[in-house]
Structures are given as structure tokens and as C-alpha cells.
N, C-alpha and C positions, 0 to 999 in steps of 0.2 A: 183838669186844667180849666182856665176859668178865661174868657176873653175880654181885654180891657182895652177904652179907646179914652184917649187924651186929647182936649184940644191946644191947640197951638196957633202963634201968631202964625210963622209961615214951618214948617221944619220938610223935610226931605227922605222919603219913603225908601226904607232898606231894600226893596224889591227892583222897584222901577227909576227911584232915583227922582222922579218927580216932584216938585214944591209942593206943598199940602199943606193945612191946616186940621186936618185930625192922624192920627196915628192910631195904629190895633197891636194886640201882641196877648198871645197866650201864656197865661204863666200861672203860678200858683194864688198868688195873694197880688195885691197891688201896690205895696211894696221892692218884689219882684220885678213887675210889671212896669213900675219906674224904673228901675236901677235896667233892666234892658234894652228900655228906649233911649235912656240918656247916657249909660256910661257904653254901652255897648251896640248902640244904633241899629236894633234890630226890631223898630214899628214898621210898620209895613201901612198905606193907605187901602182906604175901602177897596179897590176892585184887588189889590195884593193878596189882600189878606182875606176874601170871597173865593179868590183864584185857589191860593191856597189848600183851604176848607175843603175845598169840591176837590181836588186832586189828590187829598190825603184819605176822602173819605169819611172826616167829620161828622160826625150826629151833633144835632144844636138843639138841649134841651132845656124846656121853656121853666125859670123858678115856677112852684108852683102858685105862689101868689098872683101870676101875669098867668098862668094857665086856667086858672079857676076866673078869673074876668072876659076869658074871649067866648063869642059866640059861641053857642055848639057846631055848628058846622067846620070851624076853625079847632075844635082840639082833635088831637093824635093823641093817645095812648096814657 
């Protein structure tokens, strides 16, 4: 699964119901990842969708393109 964030004028967080302007959502392609947030209203905002992550267990890992630019002290594995 791959994690996709959308911006938005104002839209409303699957989670907590709050006004936002970005939305997150796991899904395969972002194709997907639209058709969840809009026909099926399940974005979720930044702290939702962190909360989430951490409660399910998540590993987040970095493309290697974004992994081979950070410091040495900043890469894992």
C-alpha cells in the first residue's frame, strides 16, 4: 500500500470529522486513492491518519531516491 495526500479547498476528515484542507488515504495506486476519498469518504487528516499508522503498526519506507539524498546519520536500513 502506498500513502496518498490530496489538497483541498476545505473537505472533512473520515476520522475526526474536522474541516481540513489536506486529506491521506492508503491505497494501491492513486486512482484508488481518489475514488476513496471522494466516492467513499474515507481521507482521513494529518494527526488521523499518523494516529492510525502508529496503532496499526505501520513501517514507512523511504523511495530510494529520497533515501540515497539524506544524511548518513538519518538513514535506516
Amino acid at each position: 500500500m502506498n500513502l496518498f495526500g490530496f489538497k483541498f479547498g476545505e473537505a472533512e476528515c473520515g476520522g475526526c470529522n474536522w474541516r481540513v484542507s489536506n486529506l491521506y488515504v492508503l491505497a494501491r495506486d492513486k486512482k484508488e486513492a481518489r475514488n476513496l476519498i471522494k466516492k467513499e469518504h474515507l481521507g482521513l487528516c494529518g494527526e488521523c491518519i499518523c494516529d492510525m499508522l502508529a496503532s496499526e503498526c505501520y513501517e514507512i519506507e523511504l523511495p530510494k531516491k529520497v533515501k540515497k539524498n539524506l544524511p548518513d546519520e538519518k538513514r535506516r536500513g
